[in-house]
C-alpha positions in Angstrom: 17.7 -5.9 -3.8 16.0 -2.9 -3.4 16.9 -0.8 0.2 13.2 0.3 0.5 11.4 -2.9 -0.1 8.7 -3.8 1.8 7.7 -6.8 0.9 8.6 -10.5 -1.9 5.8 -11.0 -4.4 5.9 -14.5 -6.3 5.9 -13.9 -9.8 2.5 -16.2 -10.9 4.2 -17.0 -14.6 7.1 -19.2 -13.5 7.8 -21.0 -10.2 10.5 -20.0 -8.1 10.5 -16.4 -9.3 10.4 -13.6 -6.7 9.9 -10.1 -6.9 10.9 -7.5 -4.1 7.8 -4.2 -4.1 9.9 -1.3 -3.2 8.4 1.5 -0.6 8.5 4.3 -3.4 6.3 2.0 -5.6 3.7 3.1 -3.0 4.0 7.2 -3.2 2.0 8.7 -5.9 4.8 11.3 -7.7 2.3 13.7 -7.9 0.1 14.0 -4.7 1.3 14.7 -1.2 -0.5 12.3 2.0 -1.5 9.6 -0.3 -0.7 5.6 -0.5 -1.5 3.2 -3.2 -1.7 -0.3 -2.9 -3.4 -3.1 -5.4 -3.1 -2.1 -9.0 -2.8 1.5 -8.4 0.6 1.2 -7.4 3.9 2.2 -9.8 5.0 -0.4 -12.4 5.7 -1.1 -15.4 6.6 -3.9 -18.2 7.1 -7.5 -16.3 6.7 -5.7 -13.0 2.7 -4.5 -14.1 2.3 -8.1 -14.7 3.7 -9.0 -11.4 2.2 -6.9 -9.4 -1.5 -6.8 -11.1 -3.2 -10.2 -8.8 -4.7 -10.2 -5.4 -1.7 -11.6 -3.5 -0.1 -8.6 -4.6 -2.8 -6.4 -3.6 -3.3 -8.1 -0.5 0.5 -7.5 0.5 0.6 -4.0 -0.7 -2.7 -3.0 1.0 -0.5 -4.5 4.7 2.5 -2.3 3.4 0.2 0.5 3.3 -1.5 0.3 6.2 1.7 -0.1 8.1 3.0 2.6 6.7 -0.5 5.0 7.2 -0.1 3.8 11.1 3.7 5.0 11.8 3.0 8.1 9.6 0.2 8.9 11.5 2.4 8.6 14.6 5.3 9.7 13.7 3.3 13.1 12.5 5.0 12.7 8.8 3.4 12.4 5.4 3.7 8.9 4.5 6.6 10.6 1.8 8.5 11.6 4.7 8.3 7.9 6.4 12.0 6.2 6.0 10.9 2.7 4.8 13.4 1.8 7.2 10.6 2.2 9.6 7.9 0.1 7.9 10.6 -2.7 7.6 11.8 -2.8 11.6 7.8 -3.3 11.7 7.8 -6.0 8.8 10.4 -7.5 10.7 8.9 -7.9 14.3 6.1 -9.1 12.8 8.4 -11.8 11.0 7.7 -10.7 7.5 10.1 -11.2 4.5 10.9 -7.8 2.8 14.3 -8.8 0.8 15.4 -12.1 -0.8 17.6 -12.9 1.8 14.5 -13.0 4.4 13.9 -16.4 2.2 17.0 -17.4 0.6 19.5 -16.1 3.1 
């Protein structure tokens, strides 16, 4: 389980198999005030597989614009946003962020 994800993506090579998209998978390294979402965001071996179809894209664009809104409010770089944040907003809009939103 990882503590800043913000949202399950179904892995499309073999039913049953979930994948949790961490908050810092979002955050370019590199340049401050920036979001990525689609294939633009951080992975690597299986997870590049994963995370390369438009489910994927479509669930990390939400994540992003979630996150863009309560930066925005907030007056923080989307950096300085605790994901903690984005997932009490997941949450009252009754989306699954960890496996246990879906498995219990």
């Amino acid at each position: 389980e990882a503590a800043d994800s913000v949202g399950l993506a179904g892995d499309w090579r073999k039913p049953g198999s979930v994948w949790e998209i961490p908050y810092s998978s979002l955050l370019p390294q590199k340049v401050g005030g920036l979001l990525a979402a689609g294939r633009c965001i951080s992975s690597e071996g299986d997870a590049w597989q994963v995370t390369r179809v438009i489910p994927v894209a479509a669930l990390t664009g939400q994540a992003c614009g979630i996150a863009a809104t309560l930066a925005v409010k907030k007056r923080v770089s989307p950096d300085q946003l605790p994901a903690a944040d984005i997932q009490a907003e997941l949450a009252r809009r009754k989306m699954p962020y960890h496996f246990k939103d879906i498995y219990g």
